[in-house]
C-alpha positions as CSV (number, residue, x, y, z in Angstrom):
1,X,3.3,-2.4,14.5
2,X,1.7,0.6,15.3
3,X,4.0,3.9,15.1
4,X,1.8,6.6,16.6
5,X,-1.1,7.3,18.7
6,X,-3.2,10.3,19.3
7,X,-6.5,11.0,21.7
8,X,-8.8,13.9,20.4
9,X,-9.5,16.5,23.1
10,X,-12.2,14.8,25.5
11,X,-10.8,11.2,25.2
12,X,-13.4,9.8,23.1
13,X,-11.1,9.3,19.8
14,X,-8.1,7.5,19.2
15,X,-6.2,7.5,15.6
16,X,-3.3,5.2,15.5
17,X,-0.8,4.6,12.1
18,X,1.2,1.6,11.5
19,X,4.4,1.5,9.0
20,X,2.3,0.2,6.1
21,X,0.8,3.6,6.2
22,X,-2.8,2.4,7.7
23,X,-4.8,5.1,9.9
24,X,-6.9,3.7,11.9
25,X,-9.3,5.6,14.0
26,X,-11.2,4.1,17.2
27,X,-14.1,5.7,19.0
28,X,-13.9,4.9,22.7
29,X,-17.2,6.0,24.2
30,X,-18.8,4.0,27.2
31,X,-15.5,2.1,27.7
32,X,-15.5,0.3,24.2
33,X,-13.3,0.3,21.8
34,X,-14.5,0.2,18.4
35,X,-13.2,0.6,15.1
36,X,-14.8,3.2,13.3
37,X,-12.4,2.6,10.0
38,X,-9.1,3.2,8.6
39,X,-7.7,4.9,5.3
40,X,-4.3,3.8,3.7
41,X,-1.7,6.5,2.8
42,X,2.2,6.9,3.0
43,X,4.1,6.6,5.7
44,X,2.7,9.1,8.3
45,X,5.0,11.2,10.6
46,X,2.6,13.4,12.5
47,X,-1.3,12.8,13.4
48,X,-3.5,15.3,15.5
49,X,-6.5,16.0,16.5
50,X,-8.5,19.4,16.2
51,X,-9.5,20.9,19.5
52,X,-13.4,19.9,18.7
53,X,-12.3,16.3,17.4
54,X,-14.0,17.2,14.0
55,X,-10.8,16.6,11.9
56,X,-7.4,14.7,12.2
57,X,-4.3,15.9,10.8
58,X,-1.8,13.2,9.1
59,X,1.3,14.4,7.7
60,X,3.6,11.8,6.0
61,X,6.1,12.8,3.1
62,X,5.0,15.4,1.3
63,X,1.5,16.0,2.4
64,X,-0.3,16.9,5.0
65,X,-4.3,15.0,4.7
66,X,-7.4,16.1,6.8
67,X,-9.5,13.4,7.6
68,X,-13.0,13.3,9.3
69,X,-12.5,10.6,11.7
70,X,-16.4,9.9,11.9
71,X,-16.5,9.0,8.3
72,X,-12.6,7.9,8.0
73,X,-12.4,9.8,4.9
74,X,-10.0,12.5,3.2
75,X,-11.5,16.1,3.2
76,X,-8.8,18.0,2.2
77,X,-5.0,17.2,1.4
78,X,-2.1,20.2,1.6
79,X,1.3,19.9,-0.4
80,X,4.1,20.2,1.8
81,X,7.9,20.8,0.6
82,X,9.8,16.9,2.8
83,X,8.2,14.9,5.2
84,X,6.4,16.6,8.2
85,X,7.2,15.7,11.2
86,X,4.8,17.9,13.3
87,X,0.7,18.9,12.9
88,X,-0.6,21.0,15.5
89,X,-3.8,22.8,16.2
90,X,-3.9,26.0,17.7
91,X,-6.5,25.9,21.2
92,X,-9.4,27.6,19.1
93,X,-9.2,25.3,16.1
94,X,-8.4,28.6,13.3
95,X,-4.7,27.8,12.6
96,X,-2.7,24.4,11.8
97,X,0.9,24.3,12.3
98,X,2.9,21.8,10.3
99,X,6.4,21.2,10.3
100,X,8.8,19.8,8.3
101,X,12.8,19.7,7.7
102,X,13.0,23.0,5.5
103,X,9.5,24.6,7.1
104,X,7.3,25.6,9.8
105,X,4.1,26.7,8.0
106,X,0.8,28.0,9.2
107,X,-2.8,27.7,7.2
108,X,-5.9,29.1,8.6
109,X,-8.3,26.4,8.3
110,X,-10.9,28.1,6.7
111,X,-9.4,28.4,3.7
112,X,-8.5,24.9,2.9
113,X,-9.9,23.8,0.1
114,X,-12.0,20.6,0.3
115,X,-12.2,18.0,-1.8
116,X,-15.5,17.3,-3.4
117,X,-15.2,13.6,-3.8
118,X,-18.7,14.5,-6.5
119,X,-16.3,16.3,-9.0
120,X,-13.2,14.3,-8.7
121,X,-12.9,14.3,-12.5
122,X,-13.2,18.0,-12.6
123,X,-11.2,18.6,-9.6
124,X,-8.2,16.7,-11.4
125,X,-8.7,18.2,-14.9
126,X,-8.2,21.6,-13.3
127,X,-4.9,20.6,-12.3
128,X,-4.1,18.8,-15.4
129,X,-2.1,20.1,-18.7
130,X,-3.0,17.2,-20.6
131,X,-4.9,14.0,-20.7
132,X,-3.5,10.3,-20.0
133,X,-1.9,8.9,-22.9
134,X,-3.1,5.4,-23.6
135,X,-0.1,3.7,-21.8
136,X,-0.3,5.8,-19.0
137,X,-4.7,5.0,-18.5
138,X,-3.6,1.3,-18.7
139,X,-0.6,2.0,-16.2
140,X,-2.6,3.6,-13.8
141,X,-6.3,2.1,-14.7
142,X,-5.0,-1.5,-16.1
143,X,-8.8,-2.7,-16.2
144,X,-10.8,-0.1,-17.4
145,X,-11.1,0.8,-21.2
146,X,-9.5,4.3,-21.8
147,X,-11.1,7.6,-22.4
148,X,-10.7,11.2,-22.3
149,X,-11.3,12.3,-19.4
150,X,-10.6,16.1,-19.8
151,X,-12.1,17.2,-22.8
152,X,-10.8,20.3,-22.9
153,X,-6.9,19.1,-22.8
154,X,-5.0,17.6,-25.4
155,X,-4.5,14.1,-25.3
156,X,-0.6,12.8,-26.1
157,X,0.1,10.2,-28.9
């Protein structure tokens, strides 16, 4: 049940979505199509393409994820105020346009912070005010023992 399609700029690439959330991207060089992986998220709404093929847009409801469809893997993700509907490149790559509801907004590439999939636990305990209590580790994490994971925060009772 595939929702949406998208070719990147020469023809080479092809990222599809389904309603379970699934993207899947396909490389179609010398005829063949191949499966070069997929990544599960939301619903998605929107996918595109940069000009140079080097990143796909998916916006579903509330965020808009970059993914490097060589790899099939997040790069970056953007908060977005509803669902968005619309992801757009400008022709030179610099700017993406997304589009939601409430918002047209504009974000120089650039300036996207990626996601260092090294420092995940760093990257979330800089976003964090506290810790996981012990019901919420074994909520989230049902297998694994709990820990602190930010050392610095204050862990709830």
């Amino acid at each position: 049940d595939h929702t949406l399609l998208v070719f990147n700029a020469d023809g080479s690439m092809l990222a599809s979505s389904n309603s379970a959330g699934v993207i899947d991207v396909w490389d179609l060089k010398s005829g063949t199509l191949t499966l070069v992986g997929s990544i599960r998220k939301e619903t998605v709404y929107s996918l595109a393409f940069n000009p140079s093929g080097t990143q796909l847009a998916v916006g579903t409801s509330g965020f808009v994820y970059l993914i490097d469809p060589k790899t099939v893997k997040e790069t970056a993700r953007i908060p977005h105020a509803g669902k968005v509907n619309g992801v757009a490149y400008s022709a030179d790559g610099s700017t993406l346009a997304t589009a939601s509801l409430k918002a047209i907004q504009f974000w120089a590439v650039t300036t996207i912070p990626k996601l260092d999939s090294a420092n995940l636990v760093d990257a979330a305990c800089s976003r964090l005010t506290v810790n996981f209590s012990e019901s919420q580790w074994s909520s989230f994490f049902s297998d694994e023992e709990f820990r602190v994971l930010c050392k610095d925060l204050p862990v709830p009772k």
